[in-house]
Biopython code that builds the backbone (N, CA, C, O; Angstrom):
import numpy as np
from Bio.PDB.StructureBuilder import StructureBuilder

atoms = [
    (1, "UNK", "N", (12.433, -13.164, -1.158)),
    (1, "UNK", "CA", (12.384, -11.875, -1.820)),
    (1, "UNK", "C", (11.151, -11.089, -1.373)),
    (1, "UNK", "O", (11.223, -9.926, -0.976)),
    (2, "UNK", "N", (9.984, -11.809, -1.463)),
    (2, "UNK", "CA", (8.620, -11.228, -0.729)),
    (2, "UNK", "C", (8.512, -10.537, 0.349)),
    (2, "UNK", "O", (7.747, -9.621, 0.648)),
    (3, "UNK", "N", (9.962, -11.434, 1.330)),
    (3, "UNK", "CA", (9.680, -10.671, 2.632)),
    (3, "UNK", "C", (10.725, -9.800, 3.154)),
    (3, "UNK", "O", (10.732, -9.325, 4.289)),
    (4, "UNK", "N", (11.532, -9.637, 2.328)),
    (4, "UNK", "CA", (12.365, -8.152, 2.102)),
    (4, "UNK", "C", (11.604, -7.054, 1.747)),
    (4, "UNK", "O", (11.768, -5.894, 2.127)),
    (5, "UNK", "N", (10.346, -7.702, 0.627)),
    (5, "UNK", "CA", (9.991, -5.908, 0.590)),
    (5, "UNK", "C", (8.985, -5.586, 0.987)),
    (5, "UNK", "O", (8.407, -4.561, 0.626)),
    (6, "UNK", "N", (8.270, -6.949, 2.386)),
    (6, "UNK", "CA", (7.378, -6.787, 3.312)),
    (6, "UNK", "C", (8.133, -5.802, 4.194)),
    (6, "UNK", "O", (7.876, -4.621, 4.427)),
    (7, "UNK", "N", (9.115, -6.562, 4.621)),
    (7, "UNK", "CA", (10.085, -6.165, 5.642)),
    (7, "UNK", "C", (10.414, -4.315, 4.997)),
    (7, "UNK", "O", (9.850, -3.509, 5.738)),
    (8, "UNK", "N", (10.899, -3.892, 4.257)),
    (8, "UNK", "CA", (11.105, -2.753, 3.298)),
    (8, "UNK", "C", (9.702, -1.737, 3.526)),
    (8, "UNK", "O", (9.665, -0.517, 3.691)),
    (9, "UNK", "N", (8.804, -2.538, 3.478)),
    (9, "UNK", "CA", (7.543, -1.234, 3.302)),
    (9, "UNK", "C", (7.130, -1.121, 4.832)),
    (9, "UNK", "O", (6.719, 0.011, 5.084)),
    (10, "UNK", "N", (7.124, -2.069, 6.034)),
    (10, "UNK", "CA", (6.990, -2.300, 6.687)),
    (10, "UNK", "C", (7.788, -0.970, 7.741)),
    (10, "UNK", "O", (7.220, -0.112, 8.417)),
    (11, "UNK", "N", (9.128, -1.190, 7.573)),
    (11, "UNK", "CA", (9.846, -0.275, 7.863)),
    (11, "UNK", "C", (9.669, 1.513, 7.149)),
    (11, "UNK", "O", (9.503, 2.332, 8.053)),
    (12, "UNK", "N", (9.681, 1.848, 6.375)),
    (12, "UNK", "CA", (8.893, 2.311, 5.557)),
    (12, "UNK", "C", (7.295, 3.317, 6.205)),
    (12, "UNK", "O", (7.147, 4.427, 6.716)),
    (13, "UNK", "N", (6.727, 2.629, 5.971)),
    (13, "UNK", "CA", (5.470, 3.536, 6.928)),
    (13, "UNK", "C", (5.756, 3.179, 8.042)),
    (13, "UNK", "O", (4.814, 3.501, 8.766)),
    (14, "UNK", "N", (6.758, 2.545, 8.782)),
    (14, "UNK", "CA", (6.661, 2.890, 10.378)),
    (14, "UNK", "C", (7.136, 4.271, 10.677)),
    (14, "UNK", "O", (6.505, 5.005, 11.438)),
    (15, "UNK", "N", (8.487, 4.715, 9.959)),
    (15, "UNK", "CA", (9.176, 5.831, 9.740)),
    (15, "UNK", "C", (8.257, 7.020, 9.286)),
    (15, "UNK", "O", (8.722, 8.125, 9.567)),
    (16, "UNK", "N", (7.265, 7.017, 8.757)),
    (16, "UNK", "CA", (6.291, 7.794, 8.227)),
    (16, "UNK", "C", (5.232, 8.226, 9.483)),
    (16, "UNK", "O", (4.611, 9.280, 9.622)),
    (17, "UNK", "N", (5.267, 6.759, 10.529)),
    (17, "UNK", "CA", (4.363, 7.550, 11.363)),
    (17, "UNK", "C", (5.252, 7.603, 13.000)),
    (17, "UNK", "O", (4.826, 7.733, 14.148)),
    (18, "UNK", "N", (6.454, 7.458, 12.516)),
    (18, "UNK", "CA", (6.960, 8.478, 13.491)),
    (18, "UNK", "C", (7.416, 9.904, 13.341)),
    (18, "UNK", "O", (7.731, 10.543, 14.344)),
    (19, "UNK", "N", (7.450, 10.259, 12.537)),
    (19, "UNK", "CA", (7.582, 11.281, 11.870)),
    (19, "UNK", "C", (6.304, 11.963, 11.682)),
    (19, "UNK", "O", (6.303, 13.167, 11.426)),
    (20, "UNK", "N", (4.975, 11.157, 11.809)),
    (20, "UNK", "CA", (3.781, 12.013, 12.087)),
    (20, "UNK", "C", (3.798, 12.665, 13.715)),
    (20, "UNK", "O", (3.670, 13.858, 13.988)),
    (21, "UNK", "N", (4.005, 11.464, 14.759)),
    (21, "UNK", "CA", (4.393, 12.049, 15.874)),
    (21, "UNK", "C", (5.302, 13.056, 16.563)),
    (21, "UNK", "O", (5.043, 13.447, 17.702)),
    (22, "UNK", "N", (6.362, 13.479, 15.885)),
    (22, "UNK", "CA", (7.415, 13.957, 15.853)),
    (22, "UNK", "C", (6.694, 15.705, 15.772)),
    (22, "UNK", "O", (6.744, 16.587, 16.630)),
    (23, "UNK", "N", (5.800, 15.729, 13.857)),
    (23, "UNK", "CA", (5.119, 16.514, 13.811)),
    (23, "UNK", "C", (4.299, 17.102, 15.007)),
    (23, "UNK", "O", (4.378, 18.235, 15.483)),
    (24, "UNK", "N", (3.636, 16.245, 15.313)),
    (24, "UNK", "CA", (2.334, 16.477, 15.793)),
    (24, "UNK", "C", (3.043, 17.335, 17.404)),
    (24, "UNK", "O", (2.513, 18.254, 18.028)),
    (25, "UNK", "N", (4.297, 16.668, 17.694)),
    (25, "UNK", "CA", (5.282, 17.279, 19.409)),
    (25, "UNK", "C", (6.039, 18.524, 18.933)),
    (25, "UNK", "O", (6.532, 19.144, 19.875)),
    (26, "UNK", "N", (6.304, 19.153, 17.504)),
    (26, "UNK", "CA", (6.694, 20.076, 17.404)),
    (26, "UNK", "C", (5.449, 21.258, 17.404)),
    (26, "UNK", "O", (5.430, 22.411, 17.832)),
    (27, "UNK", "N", (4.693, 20.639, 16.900)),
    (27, "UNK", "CA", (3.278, 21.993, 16.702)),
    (27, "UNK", "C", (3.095, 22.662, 17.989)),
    (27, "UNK", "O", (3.089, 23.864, 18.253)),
    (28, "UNK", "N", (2.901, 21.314, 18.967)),
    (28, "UNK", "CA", (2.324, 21.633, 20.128)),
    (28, "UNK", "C", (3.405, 22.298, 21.183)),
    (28, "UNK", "O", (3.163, 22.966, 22.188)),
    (29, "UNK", "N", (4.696, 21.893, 20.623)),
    (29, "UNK", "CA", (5.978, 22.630, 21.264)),
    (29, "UNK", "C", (5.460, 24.407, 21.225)),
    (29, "UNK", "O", (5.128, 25.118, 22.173)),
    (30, "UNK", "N", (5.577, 24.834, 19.347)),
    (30, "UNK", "CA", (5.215, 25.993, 19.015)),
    (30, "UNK", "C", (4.165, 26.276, 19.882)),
    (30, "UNK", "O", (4.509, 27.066, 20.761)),
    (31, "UNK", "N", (2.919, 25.883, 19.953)),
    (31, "UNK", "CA", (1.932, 26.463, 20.629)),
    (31, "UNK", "C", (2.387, 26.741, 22.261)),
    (31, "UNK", "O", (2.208, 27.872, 22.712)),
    (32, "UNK", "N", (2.891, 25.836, 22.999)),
    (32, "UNK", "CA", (3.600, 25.989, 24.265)),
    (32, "UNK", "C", (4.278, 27.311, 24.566)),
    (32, "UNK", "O", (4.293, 28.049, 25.552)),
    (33, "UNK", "N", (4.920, 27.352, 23.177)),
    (33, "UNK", "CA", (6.285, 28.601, 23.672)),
    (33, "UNK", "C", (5.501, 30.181, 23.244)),
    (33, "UNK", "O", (6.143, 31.215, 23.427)),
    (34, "UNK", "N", (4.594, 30.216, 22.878)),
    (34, "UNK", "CA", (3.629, 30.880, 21.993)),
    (34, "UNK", "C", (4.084, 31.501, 20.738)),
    (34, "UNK", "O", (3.772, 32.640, 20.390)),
    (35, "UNK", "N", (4.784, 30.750, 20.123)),
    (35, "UNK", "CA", (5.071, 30.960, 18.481)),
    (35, "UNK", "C", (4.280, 31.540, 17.834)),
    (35, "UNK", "O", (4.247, 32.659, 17.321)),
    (36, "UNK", "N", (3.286, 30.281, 17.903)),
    (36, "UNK", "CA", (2.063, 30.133, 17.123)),
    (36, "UNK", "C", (0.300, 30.069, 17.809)),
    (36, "UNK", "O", (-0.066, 29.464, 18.817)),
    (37, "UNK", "N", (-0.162, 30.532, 17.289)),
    (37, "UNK", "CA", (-1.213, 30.632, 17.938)),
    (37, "UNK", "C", (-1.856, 28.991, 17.837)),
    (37, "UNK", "O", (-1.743, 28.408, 16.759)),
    (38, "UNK", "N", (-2.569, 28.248, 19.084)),
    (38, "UNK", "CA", (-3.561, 27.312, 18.737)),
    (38, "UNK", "C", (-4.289, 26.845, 17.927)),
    (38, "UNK", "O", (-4.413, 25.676, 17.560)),
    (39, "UNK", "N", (-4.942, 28.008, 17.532)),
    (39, "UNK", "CA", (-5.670, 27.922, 15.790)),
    (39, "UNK", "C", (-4.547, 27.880, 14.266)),
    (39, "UNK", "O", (-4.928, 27.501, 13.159)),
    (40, "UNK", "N", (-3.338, 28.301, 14.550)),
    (40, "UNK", "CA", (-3.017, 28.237, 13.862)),
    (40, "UNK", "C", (-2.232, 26.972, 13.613)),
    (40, "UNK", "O", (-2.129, 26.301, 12.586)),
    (41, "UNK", "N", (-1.871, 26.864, 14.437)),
    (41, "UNK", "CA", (-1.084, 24.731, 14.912)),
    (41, "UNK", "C", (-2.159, 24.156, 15.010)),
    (41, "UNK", "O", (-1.759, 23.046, 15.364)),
    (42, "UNK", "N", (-3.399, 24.068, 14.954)),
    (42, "UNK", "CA", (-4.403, 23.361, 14.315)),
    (42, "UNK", "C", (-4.350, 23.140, 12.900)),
    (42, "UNK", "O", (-4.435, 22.013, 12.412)),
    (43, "UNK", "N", (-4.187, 24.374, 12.112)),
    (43, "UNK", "CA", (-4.236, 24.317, 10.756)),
    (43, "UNK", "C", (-2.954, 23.847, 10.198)),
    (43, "UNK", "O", (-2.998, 23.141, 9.190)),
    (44, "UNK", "N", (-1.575, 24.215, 10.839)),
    (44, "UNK", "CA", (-0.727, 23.375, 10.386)),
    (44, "UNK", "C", (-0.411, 22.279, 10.398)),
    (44, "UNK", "O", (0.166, 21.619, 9.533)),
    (45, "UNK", "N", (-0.850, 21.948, 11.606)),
    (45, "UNK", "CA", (-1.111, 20.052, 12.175)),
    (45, "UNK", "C", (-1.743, 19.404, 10.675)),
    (45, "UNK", "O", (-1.296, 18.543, 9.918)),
    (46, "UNK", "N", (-2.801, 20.117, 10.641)),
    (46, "UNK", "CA", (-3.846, 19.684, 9.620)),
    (46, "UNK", "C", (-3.119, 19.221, 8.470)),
    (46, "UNK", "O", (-2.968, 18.030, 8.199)),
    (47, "UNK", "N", (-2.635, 20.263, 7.745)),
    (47, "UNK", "CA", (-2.362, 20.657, 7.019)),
    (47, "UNK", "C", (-1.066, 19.446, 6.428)),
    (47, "UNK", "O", (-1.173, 18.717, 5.441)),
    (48, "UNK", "N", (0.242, 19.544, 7.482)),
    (48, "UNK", "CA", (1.101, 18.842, 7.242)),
    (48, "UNK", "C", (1.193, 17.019, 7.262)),
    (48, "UNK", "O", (2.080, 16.253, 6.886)),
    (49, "UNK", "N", (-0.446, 16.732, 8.014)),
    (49, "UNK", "CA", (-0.603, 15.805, 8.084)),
    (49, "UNK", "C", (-1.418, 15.077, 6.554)),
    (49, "UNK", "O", (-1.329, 13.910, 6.171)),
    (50, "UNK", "N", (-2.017, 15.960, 6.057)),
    (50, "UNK", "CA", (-2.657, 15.726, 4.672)),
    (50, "UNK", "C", (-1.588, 15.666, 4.347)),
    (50, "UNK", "O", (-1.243, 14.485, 4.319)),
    (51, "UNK", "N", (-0.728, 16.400, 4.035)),
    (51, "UNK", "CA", (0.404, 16.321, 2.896)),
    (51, "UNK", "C", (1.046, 14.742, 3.400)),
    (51, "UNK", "O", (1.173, 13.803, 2.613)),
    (52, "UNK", "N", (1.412, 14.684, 4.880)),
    (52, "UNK", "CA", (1.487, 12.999, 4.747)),
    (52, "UNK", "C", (0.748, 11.930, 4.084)),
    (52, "UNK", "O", (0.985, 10.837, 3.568)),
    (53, "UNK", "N", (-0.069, 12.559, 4.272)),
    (53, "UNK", "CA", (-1.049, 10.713, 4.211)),
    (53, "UNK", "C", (-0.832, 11.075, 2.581)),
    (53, "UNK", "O", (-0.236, 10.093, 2.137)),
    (54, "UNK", "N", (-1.039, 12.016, 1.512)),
    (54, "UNK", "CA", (-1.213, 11.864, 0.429)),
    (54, "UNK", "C", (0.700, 11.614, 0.099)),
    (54, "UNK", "O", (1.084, 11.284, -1.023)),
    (55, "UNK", "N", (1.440, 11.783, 0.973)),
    (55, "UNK", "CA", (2.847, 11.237, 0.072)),
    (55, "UNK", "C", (3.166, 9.498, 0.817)),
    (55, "UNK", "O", (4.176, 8.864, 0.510)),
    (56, "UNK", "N", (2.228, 9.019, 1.688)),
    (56, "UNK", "CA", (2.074, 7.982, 2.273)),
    (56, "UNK", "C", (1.294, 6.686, 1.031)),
    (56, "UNK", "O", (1.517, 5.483, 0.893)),
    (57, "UNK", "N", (0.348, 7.627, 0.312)),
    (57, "UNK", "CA", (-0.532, 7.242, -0.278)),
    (57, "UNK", "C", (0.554, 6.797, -1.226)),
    (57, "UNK", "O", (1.081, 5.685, -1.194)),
    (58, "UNK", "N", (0.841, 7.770, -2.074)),
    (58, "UNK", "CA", (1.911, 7.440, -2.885)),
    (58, "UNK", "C", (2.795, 6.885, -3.188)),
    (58, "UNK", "O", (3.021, 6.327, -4.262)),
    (59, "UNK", "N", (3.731, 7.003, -1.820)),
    (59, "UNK", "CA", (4.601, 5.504, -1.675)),
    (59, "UNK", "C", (4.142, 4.213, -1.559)),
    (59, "UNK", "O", (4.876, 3.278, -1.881)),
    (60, "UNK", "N", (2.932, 4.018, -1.106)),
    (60, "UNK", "CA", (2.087, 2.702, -1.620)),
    (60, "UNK", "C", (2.206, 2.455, -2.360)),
    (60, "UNK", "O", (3.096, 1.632, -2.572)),
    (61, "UNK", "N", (1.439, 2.935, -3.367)),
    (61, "UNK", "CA", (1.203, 2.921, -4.733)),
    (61, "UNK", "C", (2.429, 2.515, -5.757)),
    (61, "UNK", "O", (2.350, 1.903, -6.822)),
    (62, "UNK", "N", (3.526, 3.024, -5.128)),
    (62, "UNK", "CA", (4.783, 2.629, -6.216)),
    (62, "UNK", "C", (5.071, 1.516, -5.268)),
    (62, "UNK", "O", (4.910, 0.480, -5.915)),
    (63, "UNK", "N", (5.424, 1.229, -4.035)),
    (63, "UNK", "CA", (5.947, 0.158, -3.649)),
    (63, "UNK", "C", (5.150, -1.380, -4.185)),
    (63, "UNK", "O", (5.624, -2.515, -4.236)),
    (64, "UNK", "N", (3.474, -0.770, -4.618)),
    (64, "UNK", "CA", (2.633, -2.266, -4.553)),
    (64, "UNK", "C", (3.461, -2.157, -6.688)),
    (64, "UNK", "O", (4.043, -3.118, -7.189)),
    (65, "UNK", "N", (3.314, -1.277, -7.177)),
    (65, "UNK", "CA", (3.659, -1.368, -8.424)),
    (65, "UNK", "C", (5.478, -1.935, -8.619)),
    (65, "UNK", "O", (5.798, -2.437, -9.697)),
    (66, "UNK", "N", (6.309, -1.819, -7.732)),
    (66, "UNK", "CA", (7.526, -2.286, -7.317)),
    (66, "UNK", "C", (7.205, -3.972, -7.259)),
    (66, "UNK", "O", (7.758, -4.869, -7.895)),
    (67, "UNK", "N", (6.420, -4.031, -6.546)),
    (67, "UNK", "CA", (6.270, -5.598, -6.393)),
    (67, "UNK", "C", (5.634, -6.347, -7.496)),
    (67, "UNK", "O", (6.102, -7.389, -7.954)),
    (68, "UNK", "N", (4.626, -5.817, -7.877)),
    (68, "UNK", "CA", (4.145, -6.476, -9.207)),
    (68, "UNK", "C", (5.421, -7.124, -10.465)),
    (68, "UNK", "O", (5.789, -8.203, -10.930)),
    (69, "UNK", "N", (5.749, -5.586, -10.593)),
    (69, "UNK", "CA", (6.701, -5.832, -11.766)),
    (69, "UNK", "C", (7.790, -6.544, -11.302)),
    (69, "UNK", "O", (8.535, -6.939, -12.200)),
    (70, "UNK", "N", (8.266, -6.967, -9.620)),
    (70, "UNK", "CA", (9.400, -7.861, -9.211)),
    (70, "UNK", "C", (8.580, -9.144, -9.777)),
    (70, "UNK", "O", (9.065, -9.851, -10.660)),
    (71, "UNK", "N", (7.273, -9.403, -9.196)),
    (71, "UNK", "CA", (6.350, -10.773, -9.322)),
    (71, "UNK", "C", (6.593, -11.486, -10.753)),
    (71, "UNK", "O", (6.907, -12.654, -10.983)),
    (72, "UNK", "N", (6.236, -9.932, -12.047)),
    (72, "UNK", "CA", (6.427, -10.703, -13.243)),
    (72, "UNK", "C", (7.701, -11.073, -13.788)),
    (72, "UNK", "O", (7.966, -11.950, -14.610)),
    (73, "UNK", "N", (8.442, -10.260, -13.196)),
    (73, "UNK", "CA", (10.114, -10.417, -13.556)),
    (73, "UNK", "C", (10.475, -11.925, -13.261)),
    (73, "UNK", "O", (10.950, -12.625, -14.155)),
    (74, "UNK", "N", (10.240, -12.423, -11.969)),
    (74, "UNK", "CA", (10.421, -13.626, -11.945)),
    (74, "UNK", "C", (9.065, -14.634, -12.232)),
    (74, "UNK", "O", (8.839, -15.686, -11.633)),
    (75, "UNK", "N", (8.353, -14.120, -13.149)),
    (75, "UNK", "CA", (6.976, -14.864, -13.693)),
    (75, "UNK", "C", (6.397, -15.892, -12.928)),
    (75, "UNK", "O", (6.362, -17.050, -13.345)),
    (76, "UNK", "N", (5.778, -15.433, -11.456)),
    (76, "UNK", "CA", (4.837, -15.739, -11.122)),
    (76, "UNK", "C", (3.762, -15.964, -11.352)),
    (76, "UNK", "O", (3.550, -15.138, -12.240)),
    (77, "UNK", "N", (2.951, -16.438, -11.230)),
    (77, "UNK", "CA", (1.565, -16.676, -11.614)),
    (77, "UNK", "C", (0.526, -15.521, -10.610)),
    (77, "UNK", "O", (0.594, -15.679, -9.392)),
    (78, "UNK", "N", (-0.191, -14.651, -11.029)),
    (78, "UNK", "CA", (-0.928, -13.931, -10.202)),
    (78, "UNK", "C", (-2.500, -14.724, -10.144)),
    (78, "UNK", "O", (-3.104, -15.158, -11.125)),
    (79, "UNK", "N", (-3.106, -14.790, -8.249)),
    (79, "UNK", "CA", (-3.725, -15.490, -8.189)),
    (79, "UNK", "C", (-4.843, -15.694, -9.239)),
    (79, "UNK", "O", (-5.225, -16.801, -9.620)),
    (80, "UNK", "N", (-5.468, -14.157, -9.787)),
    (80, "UNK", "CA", (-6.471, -13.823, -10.426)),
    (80, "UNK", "C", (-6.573, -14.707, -12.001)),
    (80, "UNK", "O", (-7.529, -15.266, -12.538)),
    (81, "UNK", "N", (-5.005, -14.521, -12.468)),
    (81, "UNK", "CA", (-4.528, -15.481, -13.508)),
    (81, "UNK", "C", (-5.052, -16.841, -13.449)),
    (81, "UNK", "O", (-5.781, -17.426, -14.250)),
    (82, "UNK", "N", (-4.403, -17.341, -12.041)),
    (82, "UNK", "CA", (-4.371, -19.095, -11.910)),
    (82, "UNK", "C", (-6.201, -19.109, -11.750)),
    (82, "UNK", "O", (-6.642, -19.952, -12.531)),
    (83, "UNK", "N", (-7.094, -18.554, -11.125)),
    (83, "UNK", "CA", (-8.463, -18.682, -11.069)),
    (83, "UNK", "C", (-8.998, -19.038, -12.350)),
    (83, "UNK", "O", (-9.562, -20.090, -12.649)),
    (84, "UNK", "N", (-8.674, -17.690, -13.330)),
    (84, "UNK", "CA", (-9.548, -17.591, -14.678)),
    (84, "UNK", "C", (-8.596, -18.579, -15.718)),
    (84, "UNK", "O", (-8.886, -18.662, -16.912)),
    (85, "UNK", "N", (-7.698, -19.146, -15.265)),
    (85, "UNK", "CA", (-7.017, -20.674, -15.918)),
    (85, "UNK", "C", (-8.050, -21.742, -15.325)),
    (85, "UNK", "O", (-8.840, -22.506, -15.880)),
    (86, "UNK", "N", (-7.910, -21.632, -14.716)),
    (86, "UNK", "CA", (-8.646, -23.297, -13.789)),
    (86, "UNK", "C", (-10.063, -22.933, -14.290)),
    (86, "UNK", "O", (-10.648, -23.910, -14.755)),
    (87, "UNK", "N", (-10.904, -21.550, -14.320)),
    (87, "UNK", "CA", (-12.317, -22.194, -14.400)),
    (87, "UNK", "C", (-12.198, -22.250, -16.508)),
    (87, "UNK", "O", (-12.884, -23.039, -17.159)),
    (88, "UNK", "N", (-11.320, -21.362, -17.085)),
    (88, "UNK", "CA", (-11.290, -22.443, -18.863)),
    (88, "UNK", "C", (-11.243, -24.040, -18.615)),
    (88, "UNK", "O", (-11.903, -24.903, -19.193)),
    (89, "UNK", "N", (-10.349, -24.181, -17.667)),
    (89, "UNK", "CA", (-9.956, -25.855, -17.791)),
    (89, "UNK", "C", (-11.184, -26.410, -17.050)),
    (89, "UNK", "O", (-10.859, -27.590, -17.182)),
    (90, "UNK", "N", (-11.967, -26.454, -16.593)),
    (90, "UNK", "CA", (-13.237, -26.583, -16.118)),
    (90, "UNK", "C", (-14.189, -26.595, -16.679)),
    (90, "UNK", "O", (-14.930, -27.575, -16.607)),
    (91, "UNK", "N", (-14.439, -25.715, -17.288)),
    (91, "UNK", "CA", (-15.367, -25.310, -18.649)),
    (91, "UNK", "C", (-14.894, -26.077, -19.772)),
    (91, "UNK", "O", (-15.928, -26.523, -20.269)),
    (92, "UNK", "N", (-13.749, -26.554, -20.571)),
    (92, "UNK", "CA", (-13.424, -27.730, -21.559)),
    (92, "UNK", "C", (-13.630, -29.265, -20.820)),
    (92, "UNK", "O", (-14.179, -30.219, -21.370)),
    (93, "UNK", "N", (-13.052, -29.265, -19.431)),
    (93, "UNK", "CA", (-13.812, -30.330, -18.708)),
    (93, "UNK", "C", (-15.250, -30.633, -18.892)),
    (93, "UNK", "O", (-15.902, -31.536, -19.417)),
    (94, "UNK", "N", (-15.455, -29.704, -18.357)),
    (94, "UNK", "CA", (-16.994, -30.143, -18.891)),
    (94, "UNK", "C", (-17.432, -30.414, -20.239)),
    (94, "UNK", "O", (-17.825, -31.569, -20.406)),
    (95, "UNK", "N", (-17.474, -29.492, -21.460)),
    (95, "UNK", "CA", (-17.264, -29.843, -22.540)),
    (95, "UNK", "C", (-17.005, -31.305, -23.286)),
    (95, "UNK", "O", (-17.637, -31.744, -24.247)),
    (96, "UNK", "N", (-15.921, -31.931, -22.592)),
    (96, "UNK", "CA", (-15.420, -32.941, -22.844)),
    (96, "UNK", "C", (-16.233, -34.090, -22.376)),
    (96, "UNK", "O", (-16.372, -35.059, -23.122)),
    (97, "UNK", "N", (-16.967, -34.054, -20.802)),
    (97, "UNK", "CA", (-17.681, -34.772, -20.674)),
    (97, "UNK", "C", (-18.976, -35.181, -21.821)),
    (97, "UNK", "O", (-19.336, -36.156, -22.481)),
    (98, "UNK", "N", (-19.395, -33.757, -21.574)),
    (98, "UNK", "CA", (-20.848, -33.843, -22.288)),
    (98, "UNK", "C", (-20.755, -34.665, -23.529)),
    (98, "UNK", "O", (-21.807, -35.073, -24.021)),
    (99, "UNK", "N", (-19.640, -34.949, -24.077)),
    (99, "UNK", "CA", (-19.524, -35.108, -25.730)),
    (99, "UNK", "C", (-19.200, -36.338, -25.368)),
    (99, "UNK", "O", (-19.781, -36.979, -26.244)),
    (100, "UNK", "N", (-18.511, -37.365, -24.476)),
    (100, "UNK", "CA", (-17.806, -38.636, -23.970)),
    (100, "UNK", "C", (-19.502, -39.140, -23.708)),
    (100, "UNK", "O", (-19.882, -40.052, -24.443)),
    (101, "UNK", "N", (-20.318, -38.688, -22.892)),
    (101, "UNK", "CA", (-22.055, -39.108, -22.845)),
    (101, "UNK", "C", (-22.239, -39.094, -23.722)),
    (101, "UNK", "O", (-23.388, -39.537, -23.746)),
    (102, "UNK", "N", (-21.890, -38.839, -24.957)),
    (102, "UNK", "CA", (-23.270, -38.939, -26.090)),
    (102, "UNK", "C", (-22.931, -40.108, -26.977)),
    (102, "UNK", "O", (-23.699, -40.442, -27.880)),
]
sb = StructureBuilder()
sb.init_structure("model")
sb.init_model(0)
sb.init_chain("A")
sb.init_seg("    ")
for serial, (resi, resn, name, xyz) in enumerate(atoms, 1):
    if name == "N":
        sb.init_residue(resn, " ", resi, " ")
    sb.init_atom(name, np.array(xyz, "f"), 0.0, 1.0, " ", f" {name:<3s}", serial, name[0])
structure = sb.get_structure()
């Protein structure tokens, strides 16, 4: 299941940055044919490329929140969980010693 929606996001921003390239061969098309001025396919380059990365950003953000809530659905243990389990059981370990010495 993990590596479906490796495989899923994977695919996913590859499509995102071909589609940056795609961008980036139409601007420079415009500037070629003189559409657009240089300065101004600078600023749209710019421009349309922010708007990527911040809807790039975004689809992160739900895909890593996609996975979480798959993780608890099938109640995984998250590593951070199993850590701050093991050092309680460590800490009553010890506990237990100290009191078995006396």
């Amino acid at each position: 299941m993990f590596e479906l929606l490796r495989k899923a996001v994977v695919l996913g921003l590859g499509a995102i940055d071909l589609s940056e390239k795609k961008v980036k061969e139409l601007v420079n098309d415009l500037v070629k044919r003189g559409e657009i001025k240089r300065s101004e396919g600078s600023k749209l380059l710019d421009e349309i490329l922010k708007k990527a990365d911040k809807s790039r950003a975004e689809i992160e953000k739900k895909i890593q929140e996609g996975i979480r809530t798959a993780l608890q659905k099938v109640d995984i243990v998250q590593k951070k969980d199993l850590d701050a389990k093991i050092k309680n059981l460590e800490k009553k370990l010890e506990q237990l010693k100290k009191r078995v010495e006396k």
